[in-house]
C-alpha positions in Angstrom: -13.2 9.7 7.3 -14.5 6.1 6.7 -17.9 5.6 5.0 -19.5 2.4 4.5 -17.6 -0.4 3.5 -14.4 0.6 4.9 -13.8 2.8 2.5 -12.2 6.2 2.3 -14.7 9.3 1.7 -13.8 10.7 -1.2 -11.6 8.5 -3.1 -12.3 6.0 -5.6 -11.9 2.4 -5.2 -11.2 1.9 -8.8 -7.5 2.5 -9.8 -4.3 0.4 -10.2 -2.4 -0.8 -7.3 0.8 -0.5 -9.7 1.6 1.9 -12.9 4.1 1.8 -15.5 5.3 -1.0 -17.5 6.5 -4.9 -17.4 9.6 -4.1 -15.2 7.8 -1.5 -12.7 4.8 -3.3 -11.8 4.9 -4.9 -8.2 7.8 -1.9 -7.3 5.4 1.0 -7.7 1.6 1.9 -6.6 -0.5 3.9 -8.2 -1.4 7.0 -7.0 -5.0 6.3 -5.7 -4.0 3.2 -3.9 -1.2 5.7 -2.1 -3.8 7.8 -1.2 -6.1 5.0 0.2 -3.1 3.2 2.0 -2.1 7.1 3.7 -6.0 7.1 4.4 -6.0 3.8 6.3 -3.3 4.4 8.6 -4.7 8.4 9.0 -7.7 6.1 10.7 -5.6 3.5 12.9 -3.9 7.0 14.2 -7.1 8.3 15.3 -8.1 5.2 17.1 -10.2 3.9 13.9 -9.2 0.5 14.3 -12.0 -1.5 12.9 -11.9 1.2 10.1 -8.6 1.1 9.3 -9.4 -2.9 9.4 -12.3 -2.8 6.7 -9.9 -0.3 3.9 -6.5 -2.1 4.9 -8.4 -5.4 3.6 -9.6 -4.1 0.6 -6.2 -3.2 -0.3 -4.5 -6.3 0.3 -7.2 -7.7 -2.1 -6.3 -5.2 -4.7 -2.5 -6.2 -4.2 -3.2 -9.8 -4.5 -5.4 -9.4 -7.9 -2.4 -7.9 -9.1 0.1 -10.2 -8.3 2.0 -8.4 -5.3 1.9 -10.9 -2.7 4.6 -9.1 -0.6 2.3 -6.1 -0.3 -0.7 -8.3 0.3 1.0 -10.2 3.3 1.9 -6.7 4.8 -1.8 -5.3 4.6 -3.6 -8.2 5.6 -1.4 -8.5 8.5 -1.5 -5.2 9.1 -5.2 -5.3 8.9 -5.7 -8.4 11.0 -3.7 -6.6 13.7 -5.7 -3.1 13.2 -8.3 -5.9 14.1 -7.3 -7.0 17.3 -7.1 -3.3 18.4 -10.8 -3.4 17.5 -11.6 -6.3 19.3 -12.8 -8.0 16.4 -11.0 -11.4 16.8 -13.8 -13.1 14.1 -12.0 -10.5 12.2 -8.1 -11.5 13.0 -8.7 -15.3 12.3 -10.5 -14.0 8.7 -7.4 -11.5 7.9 -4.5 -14.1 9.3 -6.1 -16.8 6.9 -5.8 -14.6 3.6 -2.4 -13.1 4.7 -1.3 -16.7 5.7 -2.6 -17.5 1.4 -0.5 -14.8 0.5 2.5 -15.6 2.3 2.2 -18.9 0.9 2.7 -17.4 -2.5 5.4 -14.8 -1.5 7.7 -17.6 -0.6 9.4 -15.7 2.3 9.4 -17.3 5.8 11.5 -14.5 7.8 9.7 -11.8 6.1 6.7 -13.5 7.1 7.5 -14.5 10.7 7.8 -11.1 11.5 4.8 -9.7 9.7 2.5 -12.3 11.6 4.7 -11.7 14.8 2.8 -8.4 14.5 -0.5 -10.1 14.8 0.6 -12.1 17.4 1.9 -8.9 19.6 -1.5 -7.3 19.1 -3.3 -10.1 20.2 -1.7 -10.2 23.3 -1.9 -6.7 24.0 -5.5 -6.7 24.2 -5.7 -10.0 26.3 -6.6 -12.3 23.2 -4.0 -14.8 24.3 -6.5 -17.8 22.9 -6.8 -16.2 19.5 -3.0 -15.6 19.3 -2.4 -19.3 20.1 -4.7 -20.2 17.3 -2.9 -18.0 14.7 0.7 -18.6 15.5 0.0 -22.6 15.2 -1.8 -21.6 11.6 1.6 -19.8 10.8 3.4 -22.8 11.8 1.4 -25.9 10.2 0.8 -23.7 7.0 4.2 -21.9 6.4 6.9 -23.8 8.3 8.0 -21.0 10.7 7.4 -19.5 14.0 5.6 -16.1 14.0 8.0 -13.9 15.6 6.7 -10.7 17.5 9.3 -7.8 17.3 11.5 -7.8 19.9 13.4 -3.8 19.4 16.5 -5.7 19.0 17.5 -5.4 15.7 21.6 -5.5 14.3 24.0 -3.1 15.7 22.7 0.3 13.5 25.5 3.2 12.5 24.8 6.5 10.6 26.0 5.1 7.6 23.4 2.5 7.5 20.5 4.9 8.3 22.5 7.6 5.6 21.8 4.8 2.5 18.5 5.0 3.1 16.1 6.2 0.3 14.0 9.3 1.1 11.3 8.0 0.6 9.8 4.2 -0.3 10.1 3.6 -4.2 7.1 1.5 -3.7 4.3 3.5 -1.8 6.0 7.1 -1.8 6.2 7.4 1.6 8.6 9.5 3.3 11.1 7.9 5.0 12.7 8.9 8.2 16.3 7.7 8.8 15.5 7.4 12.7 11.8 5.9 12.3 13.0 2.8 10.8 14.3 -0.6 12.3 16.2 -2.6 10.4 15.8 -6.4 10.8 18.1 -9.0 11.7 19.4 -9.4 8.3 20.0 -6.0 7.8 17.4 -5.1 5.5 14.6 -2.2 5.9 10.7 -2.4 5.7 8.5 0.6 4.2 6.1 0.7 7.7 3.0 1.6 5.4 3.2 -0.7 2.9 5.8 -3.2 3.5 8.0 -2.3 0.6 11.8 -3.1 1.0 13.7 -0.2 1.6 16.8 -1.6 2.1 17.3 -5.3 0.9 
């Protein structure tokens, strides 16, 4: 359940976003942050949106303290979307203009012109066609790419792909489900909670 301040009842917002040493920190979260991150999208299931908004942002700003500006592009998109649902497009613009920071930093423009195509598809879907407009030329002036919303047609999938999948995301702990994930054009594989790589 949320409680004020987006946050999760009965969970700490203390905690690393990332244990172990030099070499494991921006591949692992810790084990709060999992909890949070399961939390948030526990509250977009139940039709929390705005809540699932409010803790989603939080966690993208814990990412981006600690360097992880993958993860932070994935929440803040994620959260700006969760927003849309809400009908908080104040809220969109705010989220799309950290993530749009972050993605800046990350450095990846196809990773990113799918993770704001999101956005984008959200916007639409709850008839905020002028707010969509407004972030997809933000995407373009700021990172050099069109957002792209997912179109379902991803490369030609076989077993053997889906069987090399981990069983469950090295960076959230998630488990994954061989026939719950798309792969992208390139072939790789997002974590859907956290927007870990799967499959690079």
């Amino acid at each position: 359940m949320a409680r004020k301040g987006g946050g999760v009842r009965g969970q700490t917002r203390s905690g690393p976003m990332v244990r172990g040493g030099r070499r494991e920190a921006g591949t692992k979260m810790g084990d709060k942050a999992r909890e949070r991150l399961r939390a948030a999208h526990a509250l977009a299931s139940d039709g929390d949106h705005a809540g699932a908004s409010a803790e989603l942002t939080e966690l993208a700003g814990i990412a981006r303290k600690r360097g992880l500006h993958r993860i932070a592009v994935h929440l803040g998109t994620r959260a700006a979307a969760q927003a849309a649902r809400a009908g908080d497009r104040d809220g969109v613009i705010a989220a799309a203009e950290v993530a749009i920071a972050d993605a800046k930093l990350d450095g990846d423009k196809p990773r990113s012109a799918r993770a704001f195509g999101r956005i984008i598809k959200a916007l639409r879907a709850g008839d905020h066609d002028e707010a969509a407009e407004r972030v997809a030329a933000k995407v373009r002036s700021e990172l050099g790419v069109a957002a792209k919303a997912p179109s379902g047609d991803g490369p030609a999938v076989n077993r053997a792909m889906r069987r090399h999948l981990p069983k469950a995301c090295p960076t959230c702990g998630t488990k994954v489900s061989a026939d719950g994930v798309d792969f992208n054009d390139d072939g790789s594989v997002d974590c859907t909670v956290c927007g870990g790589v799967l499959k690079g």
